[in-house]
C-alpha positions in Angstrom: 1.1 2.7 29.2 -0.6 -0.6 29.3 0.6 -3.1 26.5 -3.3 -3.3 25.5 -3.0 0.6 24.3 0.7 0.5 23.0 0.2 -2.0 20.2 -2.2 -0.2 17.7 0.4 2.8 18.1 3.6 1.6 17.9 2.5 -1.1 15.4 0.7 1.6 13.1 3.9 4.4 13.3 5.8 1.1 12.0 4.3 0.3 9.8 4.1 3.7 8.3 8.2 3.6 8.9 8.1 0.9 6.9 6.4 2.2 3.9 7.4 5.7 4.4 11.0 5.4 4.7 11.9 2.0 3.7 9.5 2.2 0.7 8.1 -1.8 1.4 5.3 -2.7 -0.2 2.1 -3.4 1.6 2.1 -7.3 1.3 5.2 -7.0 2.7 4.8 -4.7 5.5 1.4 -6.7 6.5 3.8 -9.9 6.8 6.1 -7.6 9.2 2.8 -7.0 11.0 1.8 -10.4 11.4 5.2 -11.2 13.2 4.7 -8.2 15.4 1.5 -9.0 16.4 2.7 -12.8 17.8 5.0 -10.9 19.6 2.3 -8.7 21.3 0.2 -12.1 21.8 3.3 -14.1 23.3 4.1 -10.9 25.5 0.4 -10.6 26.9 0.0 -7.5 29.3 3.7 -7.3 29.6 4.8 -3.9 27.2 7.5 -4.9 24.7 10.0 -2.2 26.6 10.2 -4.7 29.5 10.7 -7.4 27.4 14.7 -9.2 28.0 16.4 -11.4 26.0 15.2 -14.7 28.1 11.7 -13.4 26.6 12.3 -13.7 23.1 14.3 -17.3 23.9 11.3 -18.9 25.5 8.7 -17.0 22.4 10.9 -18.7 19.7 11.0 -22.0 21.7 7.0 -21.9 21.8 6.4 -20.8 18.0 9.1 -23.6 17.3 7.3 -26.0 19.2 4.0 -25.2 17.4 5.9 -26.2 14.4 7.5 -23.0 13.0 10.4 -24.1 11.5 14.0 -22.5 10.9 13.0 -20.2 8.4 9.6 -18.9 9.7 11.3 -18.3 12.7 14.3 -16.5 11.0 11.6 -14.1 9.1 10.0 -13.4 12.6 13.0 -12.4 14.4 14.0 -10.7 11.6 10.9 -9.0 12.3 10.9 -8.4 16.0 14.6 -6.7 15.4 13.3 -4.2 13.4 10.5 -3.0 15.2 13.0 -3.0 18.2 15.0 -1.1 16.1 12.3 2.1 15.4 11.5 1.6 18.7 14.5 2.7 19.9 14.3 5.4 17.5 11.0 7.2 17.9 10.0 5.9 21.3 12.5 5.6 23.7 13.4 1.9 24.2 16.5 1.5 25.9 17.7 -2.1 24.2 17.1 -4.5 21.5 16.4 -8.0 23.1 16.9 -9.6 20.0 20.4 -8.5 19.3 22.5 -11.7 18.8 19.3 -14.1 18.9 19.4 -16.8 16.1 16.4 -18.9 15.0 16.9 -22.6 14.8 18.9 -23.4 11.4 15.9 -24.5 8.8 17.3 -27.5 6.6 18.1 -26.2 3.0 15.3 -26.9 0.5 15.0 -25.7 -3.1 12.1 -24.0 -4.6 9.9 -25.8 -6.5 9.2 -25.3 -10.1 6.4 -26.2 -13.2 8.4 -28.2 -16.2 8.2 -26.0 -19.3 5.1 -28.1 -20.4 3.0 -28.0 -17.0 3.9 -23.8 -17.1 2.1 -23.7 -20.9 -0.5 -25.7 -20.1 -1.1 -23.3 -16.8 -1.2 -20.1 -18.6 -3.0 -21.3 -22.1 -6.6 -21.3 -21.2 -9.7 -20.1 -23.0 -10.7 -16.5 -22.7 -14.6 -16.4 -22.4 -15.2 -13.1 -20.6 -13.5 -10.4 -19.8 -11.9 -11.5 -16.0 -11.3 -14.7 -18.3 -8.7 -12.1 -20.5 -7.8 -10.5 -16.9 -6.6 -13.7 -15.5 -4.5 -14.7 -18.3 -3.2 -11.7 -18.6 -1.9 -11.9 -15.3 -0.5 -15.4 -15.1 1.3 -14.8 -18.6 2.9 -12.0 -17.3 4.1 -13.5 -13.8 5.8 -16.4 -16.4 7.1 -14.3 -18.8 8.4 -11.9 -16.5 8.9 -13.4 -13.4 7.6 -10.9 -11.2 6.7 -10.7 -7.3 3.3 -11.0 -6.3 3.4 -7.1 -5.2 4.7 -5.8 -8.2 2.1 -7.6 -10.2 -0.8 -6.1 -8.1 1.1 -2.4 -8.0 1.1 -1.8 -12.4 -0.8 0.5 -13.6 -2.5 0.9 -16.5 -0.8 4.0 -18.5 3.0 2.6 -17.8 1.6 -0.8 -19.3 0.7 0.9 -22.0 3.7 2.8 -22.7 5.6 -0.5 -21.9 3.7 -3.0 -24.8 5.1 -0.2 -27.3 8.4 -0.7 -26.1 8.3 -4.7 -24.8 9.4 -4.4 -21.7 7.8 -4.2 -18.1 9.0 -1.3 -15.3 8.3 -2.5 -12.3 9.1 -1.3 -8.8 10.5 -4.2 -6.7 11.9 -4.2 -2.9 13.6 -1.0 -1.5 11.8 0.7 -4.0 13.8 -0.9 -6.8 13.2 0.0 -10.1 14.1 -2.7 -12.8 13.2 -3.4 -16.2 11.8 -6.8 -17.6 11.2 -8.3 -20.8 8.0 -8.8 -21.9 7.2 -12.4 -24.1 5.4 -12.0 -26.9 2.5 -14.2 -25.6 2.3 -12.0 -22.8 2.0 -8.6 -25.0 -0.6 -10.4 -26.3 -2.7 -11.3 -23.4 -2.1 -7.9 -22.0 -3.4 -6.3 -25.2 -6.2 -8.2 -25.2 -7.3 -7.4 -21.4 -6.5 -3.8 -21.6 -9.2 -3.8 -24.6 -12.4 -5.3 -22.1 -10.7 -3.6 -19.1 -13.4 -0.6 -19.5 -16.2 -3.5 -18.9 -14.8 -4.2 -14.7 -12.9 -1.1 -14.2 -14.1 2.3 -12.7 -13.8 5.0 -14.7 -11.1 6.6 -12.7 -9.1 3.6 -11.2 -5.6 3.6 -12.3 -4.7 0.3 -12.1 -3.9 -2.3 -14.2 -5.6 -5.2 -13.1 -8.8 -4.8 -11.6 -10.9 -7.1 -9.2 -14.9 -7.7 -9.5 -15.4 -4.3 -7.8 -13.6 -2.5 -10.4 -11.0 -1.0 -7.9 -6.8 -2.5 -8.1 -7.4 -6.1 -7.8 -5.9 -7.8 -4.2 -3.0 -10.1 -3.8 -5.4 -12.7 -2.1 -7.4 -12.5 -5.5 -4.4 -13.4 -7.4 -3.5 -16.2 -5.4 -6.7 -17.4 -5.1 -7.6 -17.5 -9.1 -4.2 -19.1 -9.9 -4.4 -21.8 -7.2 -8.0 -22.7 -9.3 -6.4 -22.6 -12.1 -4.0 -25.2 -11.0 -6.5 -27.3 -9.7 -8.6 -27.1 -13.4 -5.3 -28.2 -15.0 -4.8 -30.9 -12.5 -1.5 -29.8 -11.6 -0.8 -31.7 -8.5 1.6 -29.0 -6.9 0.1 -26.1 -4.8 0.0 -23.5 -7.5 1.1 -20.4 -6.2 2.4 -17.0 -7.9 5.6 -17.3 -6.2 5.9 -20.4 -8.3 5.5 -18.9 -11.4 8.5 -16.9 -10.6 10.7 -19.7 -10.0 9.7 -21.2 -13.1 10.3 -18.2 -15.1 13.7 -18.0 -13.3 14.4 -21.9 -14.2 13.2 -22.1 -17.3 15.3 -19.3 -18.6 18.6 -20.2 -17.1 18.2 -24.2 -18.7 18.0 -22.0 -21.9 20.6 -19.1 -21.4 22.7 -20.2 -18.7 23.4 -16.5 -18.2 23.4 -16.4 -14.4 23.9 -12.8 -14.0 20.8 -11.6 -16.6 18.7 -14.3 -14.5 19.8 -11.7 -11.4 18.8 -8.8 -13.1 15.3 -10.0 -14.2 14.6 -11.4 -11.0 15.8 -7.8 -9.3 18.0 -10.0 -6.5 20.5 -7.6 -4.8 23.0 -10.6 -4.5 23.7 -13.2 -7.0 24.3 -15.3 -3.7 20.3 -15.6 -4.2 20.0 -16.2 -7.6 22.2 -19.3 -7.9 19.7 -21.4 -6.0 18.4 -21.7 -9.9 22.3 -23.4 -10.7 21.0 -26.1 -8.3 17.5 -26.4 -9.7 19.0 -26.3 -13.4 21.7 -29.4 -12.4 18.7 -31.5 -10.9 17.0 -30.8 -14.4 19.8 -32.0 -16.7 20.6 -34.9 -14.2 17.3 -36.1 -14.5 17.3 -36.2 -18.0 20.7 -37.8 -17.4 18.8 -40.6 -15.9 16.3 -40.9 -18.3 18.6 -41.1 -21.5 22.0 -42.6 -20.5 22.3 -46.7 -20.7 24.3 -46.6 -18.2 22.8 -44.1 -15.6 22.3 -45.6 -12.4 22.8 -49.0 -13.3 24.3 -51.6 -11.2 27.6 -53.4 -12.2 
């Protein structure tokens, strides 16, 4: 079968693998996509069965020299070994060429995140209409709760409801996760107040939560798109991103707690391995303020 007919089937029966039996959401399965389909672009006419080990060397070297780095290219053979993987499953592929690849290492960088006061000022703005209450809603609820992007987009609005009586959030994370969150009390309040004009966007039989324009579940793109303008109102020189919201969330709380394993929970990371990035963040916090206060901090003798 010519690789021109292959991709839409083995890409689509993936992907359905994907949501089917790995339960991944669909941001996440689109991003798997997206690194499938370079493949199929870097592989031209030649069908990804054929493909050896010397392929996937010389594909890595040209997305590296495009200016991929480390960890892009970690996430995309990452990628590329999984669909290997199902396709040796469901449709006969002898041989994973990717087997024992590694990307190039990516130097270690930490995530970013708002100071308590730039996250306020972010998610404190005037409510004038009703995707006004929406967006706060929204942004409150990433800070207080640290969520994921997908989890955000996936509530809906009868478990929200059930979940202001009891102040908490139930959300559905990676592998089909289920954890509870906290919910702050500015975010009850914003959530309250949205669910009271949702009626005014929504359709009358759309389940979701938060709702775009159209009335129907709102996009991630839509998310990211109204929180990056909000940035830009407030004049908040970093890229303002959901993801960032999280890691503030995740900062904010272990400078306040230092509870490193209730940070884990909240954040729903299978390994604390992950989570104590935030021990890093939290010691480049106090040694700033170090700097700042001490009359002998980086002083010369």
């Amino acid at each position: 079968m010519p690789a021109a007919e292959q991709v839409p089937v083995t890409l689509q029966g993936y992907l359905a693998y994907l949501h089917n039996e790995r339960g991944y959401s669909p941001l996440t399965s689109e991003n798997y996509a997206r690194d499938i389909r370079r493949l199929f672009a870097l592989a031209g006419t030649t069908p990804p069965s054929d493909l050896k080990s010397h392929h996937i060397r010389r594909y890595i070297a040209q997305l590296h020299a495009g200016g991929l780095g480390g960890r892009s290219l970690a996430r995309v053979l990452s990628a590329w070994r999984g669909f290997y993987n199902y396709l040796m499953r469901d449709h006969g592929c002898t041989s994973n060429p990717c087997v024992g690849l590694r990307a190039p290492k990516a130097p270690k960088t930490l995530p970013h995140a708002l100071s308590p006061d730039e996250a306020v000022q972010l998610v404190e703005m005037p409510v004038e209409s009703p995707l006004d209450a929406r967006d706060k809603a929204m942004f409150e609820l990433l800070y207080s709760s640290g969520l994921r992007l997908a989890e955000l987009v996936s509530l809906d609005l009868k478990e929200m409801q059930d979940n202001l009586r009891s102040g908490e959030v139930r959300v559905t994370g990676k592998g089909s996760k289920t954890r509870v969150v906290p919910l702050g009390s500015h975010a009850m309040a914003a959530l309250q107040a949205w669910i009271e004009v949702r009626d005014q966007i929504a359709k009358p039989d759309e389940t979701a939560l938060f709702v775009g324009k159209k009335g129907t579940r709102i996009s991630p793109r839509t998310v990211q798109l109204q929180l990056r303008q909000r940035g830009i109102t407030q004049g908040i020189a970093s890229g303002v991103h959901p993801h960032l919201l999280r890691h503030s969330f995740a900062t904010h709380v272990l400078q306040s707690s230092g509870d490193l394993r209730a940070v884990q929970e909240m954040l729903g990371h299978a390994s604390i391995s992950t989570t104590q990035v935030y021990t890093h963040l939290d010691f480049q916090y106090l040694a700033k303020i170090y700097d700042g206060a001490h009359p002998r901090a980086k002083k010369k003798p």
